[in-house]
Every structure is written in C-alpha cells, then in structure tokens.
Backbone bond lengths (Angstrom), bond angles and torsions (degrees), N, CA, C in turn:
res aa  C-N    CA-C-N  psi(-1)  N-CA   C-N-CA  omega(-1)  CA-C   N-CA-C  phi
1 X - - - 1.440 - - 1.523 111.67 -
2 X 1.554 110.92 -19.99 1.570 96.51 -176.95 1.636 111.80 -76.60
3 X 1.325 131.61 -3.68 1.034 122.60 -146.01 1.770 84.46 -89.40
4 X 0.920 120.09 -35.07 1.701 131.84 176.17 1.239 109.45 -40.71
5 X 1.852 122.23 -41.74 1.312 108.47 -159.97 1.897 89.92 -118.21
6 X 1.180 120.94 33.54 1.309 151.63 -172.57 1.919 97.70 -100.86
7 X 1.172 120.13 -88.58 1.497 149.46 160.98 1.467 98.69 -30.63
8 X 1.691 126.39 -59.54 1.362 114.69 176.80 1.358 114.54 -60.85
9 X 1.349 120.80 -56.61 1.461 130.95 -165.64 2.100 89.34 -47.38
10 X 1.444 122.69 -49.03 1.228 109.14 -162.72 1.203 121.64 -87.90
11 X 1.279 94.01 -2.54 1.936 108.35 177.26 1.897 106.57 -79.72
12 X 1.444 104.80 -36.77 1.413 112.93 -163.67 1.719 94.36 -89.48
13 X 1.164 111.98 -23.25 1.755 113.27 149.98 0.959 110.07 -43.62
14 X 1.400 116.94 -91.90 1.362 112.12 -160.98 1.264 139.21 -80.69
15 X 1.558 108.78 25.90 1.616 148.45 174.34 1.779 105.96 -84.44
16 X 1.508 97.01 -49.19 1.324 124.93 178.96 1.997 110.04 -56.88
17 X 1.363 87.12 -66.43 1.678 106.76 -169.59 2.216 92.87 -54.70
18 X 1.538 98.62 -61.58 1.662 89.04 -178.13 1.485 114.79 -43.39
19 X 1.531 117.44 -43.83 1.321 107.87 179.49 1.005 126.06 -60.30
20 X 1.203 127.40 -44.16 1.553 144.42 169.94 1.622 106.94 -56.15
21 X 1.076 132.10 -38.51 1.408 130.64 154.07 1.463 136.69 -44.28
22 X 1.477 90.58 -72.57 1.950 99.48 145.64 1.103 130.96 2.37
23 X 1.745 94.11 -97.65 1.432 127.65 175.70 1.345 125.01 -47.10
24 X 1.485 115.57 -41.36 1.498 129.88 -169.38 1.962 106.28 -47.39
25 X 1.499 114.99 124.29 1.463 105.38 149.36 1.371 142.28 -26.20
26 X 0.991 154.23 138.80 1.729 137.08 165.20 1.552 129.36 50.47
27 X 1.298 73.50 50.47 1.877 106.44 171.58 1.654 119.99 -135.06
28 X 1.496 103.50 13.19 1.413 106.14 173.74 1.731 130.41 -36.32
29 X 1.652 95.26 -50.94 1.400 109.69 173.27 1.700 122.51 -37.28
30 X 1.380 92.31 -62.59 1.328 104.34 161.23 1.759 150.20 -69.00
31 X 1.574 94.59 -7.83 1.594 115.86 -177.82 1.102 106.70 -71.29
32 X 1.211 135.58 -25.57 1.632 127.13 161.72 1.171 111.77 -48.16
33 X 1.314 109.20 -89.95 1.927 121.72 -169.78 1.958 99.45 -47.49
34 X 0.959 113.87 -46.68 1.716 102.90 153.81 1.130 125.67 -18.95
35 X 1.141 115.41 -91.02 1.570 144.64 -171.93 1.672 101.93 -39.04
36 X 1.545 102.02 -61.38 1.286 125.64 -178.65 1.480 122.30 -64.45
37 X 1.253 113.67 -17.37 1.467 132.61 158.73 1.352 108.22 -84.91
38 X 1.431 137.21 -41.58 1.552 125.32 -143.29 1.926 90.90 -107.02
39 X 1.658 101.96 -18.69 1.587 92.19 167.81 1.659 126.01 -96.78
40 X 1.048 99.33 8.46 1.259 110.52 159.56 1.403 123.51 -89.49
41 X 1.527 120.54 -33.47 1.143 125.89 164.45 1.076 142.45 -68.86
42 X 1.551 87.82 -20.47 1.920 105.94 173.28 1.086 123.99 -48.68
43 X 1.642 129.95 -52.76 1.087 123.49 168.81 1.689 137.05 -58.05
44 X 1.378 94.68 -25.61 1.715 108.21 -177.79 1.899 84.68 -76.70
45 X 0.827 123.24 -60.08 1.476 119.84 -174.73 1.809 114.67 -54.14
46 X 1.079 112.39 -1.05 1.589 106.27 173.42 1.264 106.06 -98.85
47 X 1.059 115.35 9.46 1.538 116.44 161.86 1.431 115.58 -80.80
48 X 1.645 126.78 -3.16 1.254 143.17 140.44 1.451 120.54 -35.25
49 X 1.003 109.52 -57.89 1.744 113.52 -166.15 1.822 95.72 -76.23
50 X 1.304 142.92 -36.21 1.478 129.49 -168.95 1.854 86.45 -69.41
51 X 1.449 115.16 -66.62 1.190 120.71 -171.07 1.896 110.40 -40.41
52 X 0.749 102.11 -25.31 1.771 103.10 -167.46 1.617 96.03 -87.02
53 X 1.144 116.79 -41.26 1.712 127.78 -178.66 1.663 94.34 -69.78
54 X 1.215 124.30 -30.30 1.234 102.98 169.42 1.221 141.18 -117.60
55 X 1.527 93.86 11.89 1.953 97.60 160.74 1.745 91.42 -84.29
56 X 1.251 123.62 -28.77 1.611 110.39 -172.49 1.565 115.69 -70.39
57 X 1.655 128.59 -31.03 1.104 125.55 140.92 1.452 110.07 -42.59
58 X 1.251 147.13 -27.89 1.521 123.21 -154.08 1.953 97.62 -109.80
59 X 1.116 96.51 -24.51 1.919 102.38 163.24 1.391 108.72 -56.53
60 X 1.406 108.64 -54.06 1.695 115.09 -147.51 1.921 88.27 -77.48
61 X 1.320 120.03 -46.14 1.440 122.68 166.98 1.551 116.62 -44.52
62 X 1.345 118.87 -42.84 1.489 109.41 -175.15 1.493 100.71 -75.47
63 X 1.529 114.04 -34.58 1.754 103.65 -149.62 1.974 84.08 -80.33
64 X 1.176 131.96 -33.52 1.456 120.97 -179.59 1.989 125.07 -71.16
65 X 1.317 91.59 -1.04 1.496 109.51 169.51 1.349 120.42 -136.15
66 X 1.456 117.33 27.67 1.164 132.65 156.57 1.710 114.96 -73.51
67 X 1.747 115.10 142.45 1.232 86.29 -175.00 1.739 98.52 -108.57
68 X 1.578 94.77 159.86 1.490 93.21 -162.68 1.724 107.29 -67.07
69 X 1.337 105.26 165.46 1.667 119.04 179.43 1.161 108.75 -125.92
70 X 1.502 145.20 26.31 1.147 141.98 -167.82 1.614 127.64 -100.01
71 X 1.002 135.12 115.05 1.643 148.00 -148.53 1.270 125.63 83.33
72 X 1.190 119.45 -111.24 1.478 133.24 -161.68 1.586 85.48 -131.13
73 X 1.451 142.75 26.37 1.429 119.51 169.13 1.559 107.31 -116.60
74 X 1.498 105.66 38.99 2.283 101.97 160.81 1.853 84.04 -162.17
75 X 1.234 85.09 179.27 1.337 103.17 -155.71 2.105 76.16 -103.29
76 X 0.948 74.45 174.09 2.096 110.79 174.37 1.597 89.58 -45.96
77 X 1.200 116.99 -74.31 1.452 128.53 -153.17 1.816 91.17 -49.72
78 X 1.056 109.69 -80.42 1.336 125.80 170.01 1.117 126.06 -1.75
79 X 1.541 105.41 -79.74 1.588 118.72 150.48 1.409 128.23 -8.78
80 X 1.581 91.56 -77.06 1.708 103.06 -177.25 1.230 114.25 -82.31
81 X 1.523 128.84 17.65 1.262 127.53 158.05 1.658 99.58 -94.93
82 X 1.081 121.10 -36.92 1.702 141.08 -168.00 1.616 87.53 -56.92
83 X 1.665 113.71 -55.51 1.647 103.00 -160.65 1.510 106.51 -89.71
84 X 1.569 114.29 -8.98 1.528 100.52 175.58 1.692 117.99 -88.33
85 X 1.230 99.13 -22.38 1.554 92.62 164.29 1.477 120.16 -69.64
86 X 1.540 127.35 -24.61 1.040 136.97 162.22 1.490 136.87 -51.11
87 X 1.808 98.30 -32.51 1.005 105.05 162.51 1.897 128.01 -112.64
88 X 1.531 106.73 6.22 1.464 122.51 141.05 1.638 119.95 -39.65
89 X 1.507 88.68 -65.08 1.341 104.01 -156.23 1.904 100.53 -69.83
90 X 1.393 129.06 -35.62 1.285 134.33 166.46 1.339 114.55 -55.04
91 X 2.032 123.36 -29.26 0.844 120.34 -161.43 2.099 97.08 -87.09
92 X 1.089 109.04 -45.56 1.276 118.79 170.61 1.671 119.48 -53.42
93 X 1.518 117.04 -26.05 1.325 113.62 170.86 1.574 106.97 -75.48
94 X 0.922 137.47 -26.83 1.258 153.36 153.04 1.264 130.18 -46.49
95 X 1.128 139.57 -42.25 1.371 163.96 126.24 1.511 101.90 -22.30
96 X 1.587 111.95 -64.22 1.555 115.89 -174.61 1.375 107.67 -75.75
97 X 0.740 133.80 -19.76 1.551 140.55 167.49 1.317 116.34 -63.52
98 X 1.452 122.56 -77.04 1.551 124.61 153.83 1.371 143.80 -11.12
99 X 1.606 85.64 -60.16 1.873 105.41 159.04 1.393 116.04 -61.45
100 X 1.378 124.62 -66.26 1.690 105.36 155.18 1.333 134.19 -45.91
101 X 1.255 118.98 -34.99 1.324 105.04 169.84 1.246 116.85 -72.74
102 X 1.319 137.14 -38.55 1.540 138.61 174.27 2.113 93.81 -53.57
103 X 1.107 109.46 -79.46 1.129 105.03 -169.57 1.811 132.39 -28.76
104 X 1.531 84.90 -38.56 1.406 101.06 173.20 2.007 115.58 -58.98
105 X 1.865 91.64 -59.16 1.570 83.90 163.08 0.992 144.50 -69.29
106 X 1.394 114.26 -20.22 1.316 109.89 167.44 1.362 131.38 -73.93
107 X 1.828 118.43 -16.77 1.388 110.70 153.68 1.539 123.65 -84.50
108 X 1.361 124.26 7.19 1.264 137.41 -177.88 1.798 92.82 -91.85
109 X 1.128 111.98 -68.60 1.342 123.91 -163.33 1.942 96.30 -63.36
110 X 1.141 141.60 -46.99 1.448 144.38 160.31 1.580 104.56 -32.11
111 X 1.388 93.35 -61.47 1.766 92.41 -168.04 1.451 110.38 -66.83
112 X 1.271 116.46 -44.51 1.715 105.34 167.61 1.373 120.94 -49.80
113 X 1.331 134.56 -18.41 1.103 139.58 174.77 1.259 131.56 -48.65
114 X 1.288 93.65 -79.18 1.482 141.76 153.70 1.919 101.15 -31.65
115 X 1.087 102.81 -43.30 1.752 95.90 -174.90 1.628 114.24 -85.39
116 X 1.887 98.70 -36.67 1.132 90.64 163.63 1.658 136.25 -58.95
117 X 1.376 92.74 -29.03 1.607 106.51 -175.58 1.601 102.26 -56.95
118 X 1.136 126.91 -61.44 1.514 150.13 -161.93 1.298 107.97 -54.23
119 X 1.608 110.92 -44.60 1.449 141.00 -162.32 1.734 102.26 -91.31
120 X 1.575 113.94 -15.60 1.554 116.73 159.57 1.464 124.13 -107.86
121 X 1.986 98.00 -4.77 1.418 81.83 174.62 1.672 111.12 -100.99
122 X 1.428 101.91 14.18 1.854 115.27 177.48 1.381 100.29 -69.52
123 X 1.619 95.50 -55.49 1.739 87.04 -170.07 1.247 130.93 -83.24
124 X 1.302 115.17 -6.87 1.525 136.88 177.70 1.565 79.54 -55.82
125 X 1.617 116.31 -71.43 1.609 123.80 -150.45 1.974 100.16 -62.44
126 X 1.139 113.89 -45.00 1.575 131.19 162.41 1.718 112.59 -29.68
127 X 1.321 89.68 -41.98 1.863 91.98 -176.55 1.521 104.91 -97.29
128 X 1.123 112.14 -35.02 1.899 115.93 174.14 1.606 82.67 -51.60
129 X 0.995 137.88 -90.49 1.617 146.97 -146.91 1.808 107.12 -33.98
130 X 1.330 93.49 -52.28 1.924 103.41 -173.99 2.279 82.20 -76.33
C-alpha cells in the first residue's frame, strides 16, 4: 500500500516544481516550452483527482474499521500502534490535499499564462497597426 502514497507524494512534487517554475521571475526565455510542457501534462495529471478520491475512500474505510483503543481496554503496545496509524492516516490526508491543491494551481496558474501571453501578443499586433 505504500507504493500508492509513494506516486502521489511525487506527482504533487512535480505539480509543485512546475508551479514554482511558472511563477519564478526571469525565466521568460523558457516560459514557452514551460507552458507548452505543463499543458500538455495537465491532462495526464488529472488522473490525480480520481486517485486522491480514492486513497480518501481508503482512509475513511480504515479509520471506520479500526478497532477502538480507548481506556484501559489494549495494552501500551496497542495504543501506540492505535495513535501511529492515527497519525499515518492524518499524514496521508494531507498529502491528498496538497496534491489537489498543487494541481488545482497549477492549472489556474498555466491558464493565466497562456492569457497573458495572448493578451501581449494583441498588443504587440495593436502597436504594429498604429
């Protein structure tokens, strides 16, 4: 099962790294083949959001068939297996969270691009005209 949240962690990387590319100052040169790379990828990358909906089904499944550990009914050992899966499973909602949120900006942050680009090559053509 870890290999699942293996693939996310590196997907929401490199969701991360494009954005951070993007965005960066004094990288014009390169904001083309960017752009032109990260919208091509967009779609292979929305295969993120089914996958994320279903490690979050597979959290909400473990924590409702988890068995409880609360008082005096498990031993020590128990316990601290009881609270580290607890905080696995928080750490992985987190993870899935991230990855949507990266994903999200990075087709937000693409598409502004893209408009700006369009929106400088109007007036470029705007000033050829006068």
């Amino acid at each position: 099962m870890a290999l699942e949240w293996v693939v996310l962690g590196y997907a929401a990387a490199a969701e991360a790294v494009m954005v951070l590319m993007l965005t960066l100052p004094g990288l014009d040169g390169l904001r083309r083949g960017l752009v032109a790379v990260t919208r091509n990828l967009l779609k292979p990358f929305l295969s993120v959001v089914p996958f994320c909906l279903f490690l979050l089904l597979d959290i909400y499944w473990k924590y409702e068939t988890r068995p409880s550990c609360e008082g005096d009914s498990c031993s020590p050992t128990e316990h601290l297996r009881h609270q580290k899966s607890i905080m696995k499973s928080q750490r992985n909602a987190l993870l899935i969270a991230s990855a949507l949120v990266f994903y999200w900006l990075l087709y937000s942050v693409t598409h502004l691009v893209v408009k700006i680009e369009q929106l400088n090559q109007r007036i470029e053509r705007l000033k050829n005209k006068e």
